[in-house]
C-alpha positions in Angstrom: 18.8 -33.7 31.8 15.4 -33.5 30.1 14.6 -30.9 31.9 17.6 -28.7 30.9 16.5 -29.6 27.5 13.1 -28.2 28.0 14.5 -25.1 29.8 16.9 -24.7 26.9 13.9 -25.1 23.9 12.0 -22.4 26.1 15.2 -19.9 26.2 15.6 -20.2 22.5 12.0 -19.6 21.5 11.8 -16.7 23.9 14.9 -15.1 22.7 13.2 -15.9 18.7 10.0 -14.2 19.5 11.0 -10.5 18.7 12.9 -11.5 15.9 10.3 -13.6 14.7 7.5 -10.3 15.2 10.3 -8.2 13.8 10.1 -9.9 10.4 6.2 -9.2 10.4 5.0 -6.8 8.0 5.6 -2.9 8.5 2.3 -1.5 6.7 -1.0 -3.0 6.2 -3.3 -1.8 3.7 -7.3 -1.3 4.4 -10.3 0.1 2.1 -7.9 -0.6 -0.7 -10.0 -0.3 -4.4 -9.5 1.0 -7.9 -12.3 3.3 -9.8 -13.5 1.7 -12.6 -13.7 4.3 -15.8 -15.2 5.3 -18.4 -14.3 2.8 -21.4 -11.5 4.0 -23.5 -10.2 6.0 -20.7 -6.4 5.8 -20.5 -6.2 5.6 -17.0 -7.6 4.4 -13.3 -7.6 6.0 -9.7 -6.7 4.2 -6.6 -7.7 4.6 -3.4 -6.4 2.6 0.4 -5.7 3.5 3.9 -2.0 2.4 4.9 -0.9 2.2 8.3 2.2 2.3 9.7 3.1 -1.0 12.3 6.3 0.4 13.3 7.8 2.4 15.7 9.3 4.8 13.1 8.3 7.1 10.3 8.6 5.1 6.8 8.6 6.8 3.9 6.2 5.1 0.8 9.4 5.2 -1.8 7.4 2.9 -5.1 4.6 1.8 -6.2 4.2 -0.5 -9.3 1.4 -2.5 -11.3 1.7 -5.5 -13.5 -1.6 -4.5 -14.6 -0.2 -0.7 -15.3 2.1 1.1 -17.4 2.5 2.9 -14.5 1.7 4.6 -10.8 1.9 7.7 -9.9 0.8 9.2 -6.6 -1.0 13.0 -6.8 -2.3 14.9 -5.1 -5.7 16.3 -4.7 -4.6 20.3 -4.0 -4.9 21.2 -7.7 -2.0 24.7 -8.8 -4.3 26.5 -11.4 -7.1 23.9 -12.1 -4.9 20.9 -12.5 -3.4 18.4 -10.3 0.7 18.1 -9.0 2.4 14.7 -8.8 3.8 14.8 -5.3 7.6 13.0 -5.6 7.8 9.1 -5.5 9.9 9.5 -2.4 9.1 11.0 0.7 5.1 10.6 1.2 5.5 9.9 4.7 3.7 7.6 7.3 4.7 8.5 11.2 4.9 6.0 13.5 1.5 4.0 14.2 0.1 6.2 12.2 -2.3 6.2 9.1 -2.0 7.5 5.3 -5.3 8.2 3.7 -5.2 8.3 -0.4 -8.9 8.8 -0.9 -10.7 11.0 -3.8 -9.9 15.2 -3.3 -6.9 13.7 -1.1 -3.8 11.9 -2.3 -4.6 9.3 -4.6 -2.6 6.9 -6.7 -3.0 7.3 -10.9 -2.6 4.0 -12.7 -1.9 4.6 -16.6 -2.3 2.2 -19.6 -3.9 -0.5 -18.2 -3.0 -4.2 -19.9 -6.5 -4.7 -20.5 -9.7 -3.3 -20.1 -10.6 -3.7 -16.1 -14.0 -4.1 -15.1 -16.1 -3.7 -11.5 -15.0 -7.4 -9.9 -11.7 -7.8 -11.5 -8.4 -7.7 -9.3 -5.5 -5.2 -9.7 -2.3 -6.2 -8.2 -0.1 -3.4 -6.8 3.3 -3.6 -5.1 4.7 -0.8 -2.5 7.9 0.1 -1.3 8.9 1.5 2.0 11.9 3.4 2.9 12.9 0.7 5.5 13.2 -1.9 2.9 9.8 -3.7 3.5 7.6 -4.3 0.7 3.8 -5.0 0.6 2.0 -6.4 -2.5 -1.9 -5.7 -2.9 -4.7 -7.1 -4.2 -7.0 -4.3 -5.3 -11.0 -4.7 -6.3 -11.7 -2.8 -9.3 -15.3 -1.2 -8.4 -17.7 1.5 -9.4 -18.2 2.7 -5.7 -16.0 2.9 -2.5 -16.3 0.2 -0.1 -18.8 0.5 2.1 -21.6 2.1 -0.5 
């Protein structure tokens, strides 16, 4: 009997263990910081890498700040000296694959700021995928991208 018990408790966790890695995050963000500014300035750039864990293409649908007024994702390709907002939906990440918002790339725009950030403080920013997974980030404010 104990046995069957044991045999049964091993079934059940076996059968649990793609559900359980299922329910693990779809993106995970990397090199993740926001540019400090000039003081007065009205807004902040952000910079990450995002990879894609899944098997399928997700689409980056919303990002928001409860440090911001609000995000925006642009682009770096500039249409007569200034730069386009590329749409909130759509920005695509293929499978297992990586999405790069770094300067003269795409980058995220964070306007208003609720208070004056400095290098060392922490920005919080919440993303939205198009398979309904969500990932919330802590962001360094700095002068210089990791690394320098």
């Amino acid at each position: 009997m104990r046995d069957k018990l044991v045999l049964l408790i091993c079934l059940l966790t076996a059968a649990a263990a793609p559900a359980l890695h299922a329910d693990g995050p779809a993106v995970s963000a990397t090199h993740v910081w926001v540019h400090e500014t000039s003081p007065g300035s009205g807004e902040m750039l952000g910079y990450m890498t995002l990879e894609n864990l899944t098997g399928q293409s997700l689409a980056l649908e919303q990002i928001e700040s409860p440090d911001f007024a609000s995000v925006m994702l642009h682009s770096g390709a500039s249409s007569q000296g200034s730069n386009q907002e590329l749409p909130k939906a759509g920005l695509s990440i293929a499978a297992h694959q990586s999405l790069h918002l770094a300067p003269d790339q795409s980058y995220l725009v964070l306007t208003k700021p609720a208070k004056k950030l400095y290098e060392g403080d922490l920005v919080t920013l919440m993303l939205s995928f198009s398979d309904g997974s969500s990932l919330t980030i802590i962001a360094p404010v700095r002068q210089e991208p990791p690394g320098n």
